[in-house]
N, CA, C and O atoms as a Tinker XYZ file with bonds, in Angstrom:
   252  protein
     1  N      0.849000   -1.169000    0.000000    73     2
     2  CA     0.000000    0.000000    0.000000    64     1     3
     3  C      0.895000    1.233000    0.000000    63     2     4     5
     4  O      1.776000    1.363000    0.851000    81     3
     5  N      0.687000    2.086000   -0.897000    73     3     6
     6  CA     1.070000    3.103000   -0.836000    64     5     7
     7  C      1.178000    3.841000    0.453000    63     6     8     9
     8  O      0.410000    3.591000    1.382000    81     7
     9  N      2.296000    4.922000    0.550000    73     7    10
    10  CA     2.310000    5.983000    1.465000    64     9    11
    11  C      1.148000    7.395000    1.535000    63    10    12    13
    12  O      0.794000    8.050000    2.515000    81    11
    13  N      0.849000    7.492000    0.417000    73    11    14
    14  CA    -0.371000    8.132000   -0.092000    64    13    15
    15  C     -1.747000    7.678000    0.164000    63    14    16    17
    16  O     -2.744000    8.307000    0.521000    81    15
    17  N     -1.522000    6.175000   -0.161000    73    15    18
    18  CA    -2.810000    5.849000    0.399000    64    17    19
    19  C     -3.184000    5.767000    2.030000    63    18    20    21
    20  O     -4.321000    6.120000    2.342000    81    19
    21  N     -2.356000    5.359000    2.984000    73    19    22
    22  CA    -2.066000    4.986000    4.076000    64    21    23
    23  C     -2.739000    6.443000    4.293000    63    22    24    25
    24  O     -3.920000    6.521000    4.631000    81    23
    25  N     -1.888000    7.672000    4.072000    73    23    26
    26  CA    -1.903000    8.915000    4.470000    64    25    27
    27  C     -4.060000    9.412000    4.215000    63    26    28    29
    28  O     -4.636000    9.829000    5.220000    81    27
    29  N     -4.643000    9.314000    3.267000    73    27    30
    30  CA    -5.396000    9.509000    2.850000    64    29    31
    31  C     -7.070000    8.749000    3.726000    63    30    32    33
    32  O     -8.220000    9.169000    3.855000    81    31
    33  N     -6.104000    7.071000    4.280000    73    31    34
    34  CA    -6.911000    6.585000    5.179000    64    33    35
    35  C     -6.922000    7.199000    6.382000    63    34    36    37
    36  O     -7.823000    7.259000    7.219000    81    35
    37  N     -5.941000    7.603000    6.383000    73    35    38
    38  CA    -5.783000    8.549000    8.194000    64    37    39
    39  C     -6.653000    9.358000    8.279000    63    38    40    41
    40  O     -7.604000    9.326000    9.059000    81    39
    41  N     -6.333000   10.409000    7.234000    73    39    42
    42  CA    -7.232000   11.561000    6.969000    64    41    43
    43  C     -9.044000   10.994000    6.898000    63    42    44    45
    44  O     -9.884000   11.458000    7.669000    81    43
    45  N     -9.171000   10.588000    6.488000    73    43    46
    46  CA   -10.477000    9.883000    6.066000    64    45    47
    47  C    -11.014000    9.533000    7.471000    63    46    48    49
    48  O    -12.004000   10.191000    7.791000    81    47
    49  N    -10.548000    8.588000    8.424000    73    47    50
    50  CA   -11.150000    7.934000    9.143000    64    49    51
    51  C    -10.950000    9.134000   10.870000    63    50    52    53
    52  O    -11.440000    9.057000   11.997000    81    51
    53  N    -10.130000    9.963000   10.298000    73    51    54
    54  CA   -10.335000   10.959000   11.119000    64    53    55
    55  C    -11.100000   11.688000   10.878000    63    54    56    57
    56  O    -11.073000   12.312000   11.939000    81    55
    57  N    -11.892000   12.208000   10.252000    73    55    58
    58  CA   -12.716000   13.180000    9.166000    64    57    59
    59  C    -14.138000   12.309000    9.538000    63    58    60    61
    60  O    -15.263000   12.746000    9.778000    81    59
    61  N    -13.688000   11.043000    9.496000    73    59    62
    62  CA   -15.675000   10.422000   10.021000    64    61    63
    63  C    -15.747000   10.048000   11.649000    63    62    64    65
    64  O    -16.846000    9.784000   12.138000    81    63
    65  N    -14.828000   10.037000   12.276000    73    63    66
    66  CA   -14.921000   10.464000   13.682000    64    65    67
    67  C    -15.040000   12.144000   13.954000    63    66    68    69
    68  O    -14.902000   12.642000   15.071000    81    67
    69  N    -15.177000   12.519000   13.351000    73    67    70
    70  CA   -15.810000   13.910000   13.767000    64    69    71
    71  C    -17.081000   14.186000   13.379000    63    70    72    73
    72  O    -17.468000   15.351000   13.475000    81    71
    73  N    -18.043000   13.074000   12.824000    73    71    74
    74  CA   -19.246000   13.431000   11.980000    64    73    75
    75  C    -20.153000   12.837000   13.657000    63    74    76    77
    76  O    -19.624000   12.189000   14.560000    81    75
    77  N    -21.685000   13.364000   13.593000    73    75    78
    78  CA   -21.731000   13.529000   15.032000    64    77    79
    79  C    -22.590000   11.878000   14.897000    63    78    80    81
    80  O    -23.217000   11.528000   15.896000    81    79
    81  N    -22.582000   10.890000   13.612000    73    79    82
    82  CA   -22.975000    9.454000   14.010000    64    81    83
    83  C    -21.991000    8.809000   14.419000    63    82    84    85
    84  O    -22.170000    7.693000   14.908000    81    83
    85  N    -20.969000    9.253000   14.336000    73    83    86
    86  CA   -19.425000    8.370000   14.185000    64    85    87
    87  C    -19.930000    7.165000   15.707000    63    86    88    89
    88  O    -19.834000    5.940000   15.649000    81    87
    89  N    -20.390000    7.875000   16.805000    73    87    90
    90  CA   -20.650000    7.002000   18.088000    64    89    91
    91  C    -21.646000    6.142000   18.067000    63    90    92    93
    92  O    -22.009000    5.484000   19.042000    81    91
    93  N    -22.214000    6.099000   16.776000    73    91    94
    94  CA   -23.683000    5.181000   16.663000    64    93    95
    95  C    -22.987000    4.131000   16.128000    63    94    96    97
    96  O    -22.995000    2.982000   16.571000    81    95
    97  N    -22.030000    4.764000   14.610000    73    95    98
    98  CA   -21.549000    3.296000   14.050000    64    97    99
    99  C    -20.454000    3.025000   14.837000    63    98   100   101
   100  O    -20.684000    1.833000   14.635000    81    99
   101  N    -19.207000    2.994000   15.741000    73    99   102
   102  CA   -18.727000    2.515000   16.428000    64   101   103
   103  C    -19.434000    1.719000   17.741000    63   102   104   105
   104  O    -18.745000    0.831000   18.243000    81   103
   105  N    -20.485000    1.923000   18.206000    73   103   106
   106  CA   -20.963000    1.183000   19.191000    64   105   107
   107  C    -21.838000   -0.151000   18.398000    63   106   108   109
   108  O    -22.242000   -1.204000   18.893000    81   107
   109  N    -21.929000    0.302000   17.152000    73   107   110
   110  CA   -22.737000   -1.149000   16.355000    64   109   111
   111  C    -21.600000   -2.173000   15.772000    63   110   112   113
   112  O    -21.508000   -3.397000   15.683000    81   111
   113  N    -20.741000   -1.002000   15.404000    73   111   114
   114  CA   -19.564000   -2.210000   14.774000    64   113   115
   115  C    -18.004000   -2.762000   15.377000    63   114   116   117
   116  O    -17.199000   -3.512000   14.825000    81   115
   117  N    -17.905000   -1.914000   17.052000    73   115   118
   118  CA   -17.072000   -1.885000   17.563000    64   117   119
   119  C    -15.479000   -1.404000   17.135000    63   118   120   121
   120  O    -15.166000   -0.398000   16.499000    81   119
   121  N    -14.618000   -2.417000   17.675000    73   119   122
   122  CA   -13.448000   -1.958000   17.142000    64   121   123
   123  C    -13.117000   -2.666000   15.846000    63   122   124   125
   124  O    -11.952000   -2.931000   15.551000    81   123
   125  N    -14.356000   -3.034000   14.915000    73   123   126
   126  CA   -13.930000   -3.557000   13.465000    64   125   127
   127  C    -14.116000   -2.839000   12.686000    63   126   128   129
   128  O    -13.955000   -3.141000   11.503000    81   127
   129  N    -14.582000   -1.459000   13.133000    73   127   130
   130  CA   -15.472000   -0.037000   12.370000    64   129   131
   131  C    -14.020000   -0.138000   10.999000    63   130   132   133
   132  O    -14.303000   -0.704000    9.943000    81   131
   133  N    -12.890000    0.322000   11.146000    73   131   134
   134  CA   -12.220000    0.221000   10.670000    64   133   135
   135  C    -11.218000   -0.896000   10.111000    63   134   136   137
   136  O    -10.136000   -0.459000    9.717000    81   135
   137  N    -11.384000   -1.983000   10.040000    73   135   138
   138  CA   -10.763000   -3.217000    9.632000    64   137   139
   139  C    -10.650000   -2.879000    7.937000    63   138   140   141
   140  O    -11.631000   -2.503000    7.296000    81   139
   141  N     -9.582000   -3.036000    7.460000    73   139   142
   142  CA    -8.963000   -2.873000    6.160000    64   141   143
   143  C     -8.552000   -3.787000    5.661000    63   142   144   145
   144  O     -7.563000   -4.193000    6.270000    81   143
   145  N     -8.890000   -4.586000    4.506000    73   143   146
   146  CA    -8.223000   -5.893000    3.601000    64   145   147
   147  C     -7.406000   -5.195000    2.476000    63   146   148   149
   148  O     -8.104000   -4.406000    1.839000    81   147
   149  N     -6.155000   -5.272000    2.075000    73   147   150
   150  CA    -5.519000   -5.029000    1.146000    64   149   151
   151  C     -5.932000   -5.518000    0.108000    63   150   152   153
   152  O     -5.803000   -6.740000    0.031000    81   151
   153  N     -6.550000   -4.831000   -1.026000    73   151   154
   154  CA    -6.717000   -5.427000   -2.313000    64   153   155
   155  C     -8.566000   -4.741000   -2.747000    63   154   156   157
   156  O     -9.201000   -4.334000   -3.719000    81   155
   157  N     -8.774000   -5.038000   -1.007000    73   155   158
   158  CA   -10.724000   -5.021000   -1.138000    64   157   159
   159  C    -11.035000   -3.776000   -0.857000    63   158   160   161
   160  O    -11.660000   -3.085000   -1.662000    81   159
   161  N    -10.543000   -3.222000    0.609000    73   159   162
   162  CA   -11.115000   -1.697000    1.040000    64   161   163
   163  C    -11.784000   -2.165000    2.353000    63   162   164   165
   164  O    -11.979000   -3.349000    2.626000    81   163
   165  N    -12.094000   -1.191000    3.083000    73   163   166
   166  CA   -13.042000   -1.232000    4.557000    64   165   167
   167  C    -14.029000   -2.669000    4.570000    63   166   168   169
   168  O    -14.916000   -2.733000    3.720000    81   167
   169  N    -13.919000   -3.399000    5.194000    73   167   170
   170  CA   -14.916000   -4.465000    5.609000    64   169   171
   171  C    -16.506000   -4.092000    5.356000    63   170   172   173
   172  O    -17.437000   -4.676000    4.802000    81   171
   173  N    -16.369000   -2.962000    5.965000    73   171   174
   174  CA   -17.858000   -2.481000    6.759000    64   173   175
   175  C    -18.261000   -1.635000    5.697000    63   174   176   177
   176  O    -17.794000   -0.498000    5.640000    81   175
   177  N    -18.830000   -1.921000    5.098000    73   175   178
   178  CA   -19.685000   -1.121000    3.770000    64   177   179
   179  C    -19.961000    0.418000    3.906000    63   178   180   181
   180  O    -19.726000    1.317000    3.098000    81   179
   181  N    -20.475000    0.465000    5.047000    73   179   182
   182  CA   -21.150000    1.738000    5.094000    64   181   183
   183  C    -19.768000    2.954000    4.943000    63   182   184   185
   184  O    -19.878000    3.969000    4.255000    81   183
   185  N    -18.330000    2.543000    5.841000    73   183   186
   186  CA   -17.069000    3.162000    5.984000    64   185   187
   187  C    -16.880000    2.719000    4.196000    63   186   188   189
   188  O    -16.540000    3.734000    3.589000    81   187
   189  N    -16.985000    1.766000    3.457000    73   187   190
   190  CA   -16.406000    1.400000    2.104000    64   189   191
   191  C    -16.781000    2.515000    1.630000    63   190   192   193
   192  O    -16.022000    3.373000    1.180000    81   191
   193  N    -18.523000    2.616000    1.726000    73   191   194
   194  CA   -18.697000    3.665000    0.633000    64   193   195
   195  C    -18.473000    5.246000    0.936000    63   194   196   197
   196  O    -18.599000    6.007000   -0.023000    81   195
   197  N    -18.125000    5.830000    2.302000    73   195   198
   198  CA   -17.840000    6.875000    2.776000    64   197   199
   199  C    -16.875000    7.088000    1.925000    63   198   200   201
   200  O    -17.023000    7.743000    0.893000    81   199
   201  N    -15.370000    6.329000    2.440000    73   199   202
   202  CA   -14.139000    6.308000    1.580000    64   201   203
   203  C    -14.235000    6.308000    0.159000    63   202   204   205
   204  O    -13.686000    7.249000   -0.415000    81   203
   205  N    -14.817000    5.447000   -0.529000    73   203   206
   206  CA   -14.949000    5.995000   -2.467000    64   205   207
   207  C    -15.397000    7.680000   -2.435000    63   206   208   209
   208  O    -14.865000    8.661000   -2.955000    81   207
   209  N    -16.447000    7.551000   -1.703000    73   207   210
   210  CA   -17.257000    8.711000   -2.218000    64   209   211
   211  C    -16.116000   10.269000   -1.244000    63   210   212   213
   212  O    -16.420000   11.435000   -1.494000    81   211
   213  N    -15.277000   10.047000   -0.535000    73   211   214
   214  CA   -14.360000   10.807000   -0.436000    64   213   215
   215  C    -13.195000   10.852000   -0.766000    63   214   216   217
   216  O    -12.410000   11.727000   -0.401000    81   215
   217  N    -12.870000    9.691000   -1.673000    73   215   218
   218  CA   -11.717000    9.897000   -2.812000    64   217   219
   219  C    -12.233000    9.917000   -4.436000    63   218   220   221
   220  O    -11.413000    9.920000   -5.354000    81   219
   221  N    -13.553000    9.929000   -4.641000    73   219   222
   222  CA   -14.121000   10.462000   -5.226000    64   221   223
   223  C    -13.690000   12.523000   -5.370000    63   222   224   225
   224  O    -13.285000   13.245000   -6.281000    81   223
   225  N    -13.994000   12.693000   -4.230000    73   223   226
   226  CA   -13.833000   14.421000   -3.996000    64   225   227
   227  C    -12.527000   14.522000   -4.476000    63   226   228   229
   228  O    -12.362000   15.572000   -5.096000    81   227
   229  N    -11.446000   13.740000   -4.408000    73   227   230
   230  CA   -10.099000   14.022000   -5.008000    64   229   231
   231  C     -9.759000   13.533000   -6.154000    63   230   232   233
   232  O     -8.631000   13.342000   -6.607000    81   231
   233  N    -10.646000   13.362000   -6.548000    73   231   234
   234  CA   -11.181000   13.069000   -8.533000    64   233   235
   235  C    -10.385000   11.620000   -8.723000    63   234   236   237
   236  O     -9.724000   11.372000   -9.732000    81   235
   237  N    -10.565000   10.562000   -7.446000    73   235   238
   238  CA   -10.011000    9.137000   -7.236000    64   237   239
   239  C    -11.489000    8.242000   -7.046000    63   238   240   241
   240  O    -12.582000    8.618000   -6.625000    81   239
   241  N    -11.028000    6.899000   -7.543000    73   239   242
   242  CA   -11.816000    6.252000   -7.208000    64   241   243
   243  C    -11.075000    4.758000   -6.620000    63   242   244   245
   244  O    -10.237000    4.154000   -7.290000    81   243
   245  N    -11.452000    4.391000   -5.532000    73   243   246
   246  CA   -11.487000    3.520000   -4.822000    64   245   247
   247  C    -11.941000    2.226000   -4.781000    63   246   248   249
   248  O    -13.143000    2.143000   -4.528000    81   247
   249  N    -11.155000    0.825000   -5.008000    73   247   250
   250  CA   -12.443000   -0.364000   -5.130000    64   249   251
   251  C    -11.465000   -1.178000   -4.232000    63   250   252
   252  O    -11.767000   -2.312000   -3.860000    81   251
């Protein structure tokens, strides 16, 4: 994985802990909210499609 990408997940998953559900989906999905497969993207769909649709905004797309 890229250094870019790594960097971009940081940003990202810091950016949806500040959204004011972030404590709804962490108490439903625990500490797997963020689980990452190399190759696939976020486990957890709902974080999958956050992430496209915010590397989307950086004219990227994500699969």
């Amino acid at each position: 994985m890229s250094l870019i990408q790594q960097d971009a997940r940081k940003e990202y998953e810091s950016f949806l802990m500040e959204q004011p559900f972030y404590l709804q989906l962490k108490y439903i999905h625990g500490d797997r909210l963020f689980d990452f497969d190399q190759g696939i993207g976020y486990r957890n769909l709902t974080v999958q499609v956050g992430y496209v649709c915010w590397c989307k905004g950086d004219k990227e797309f994500v699969i």
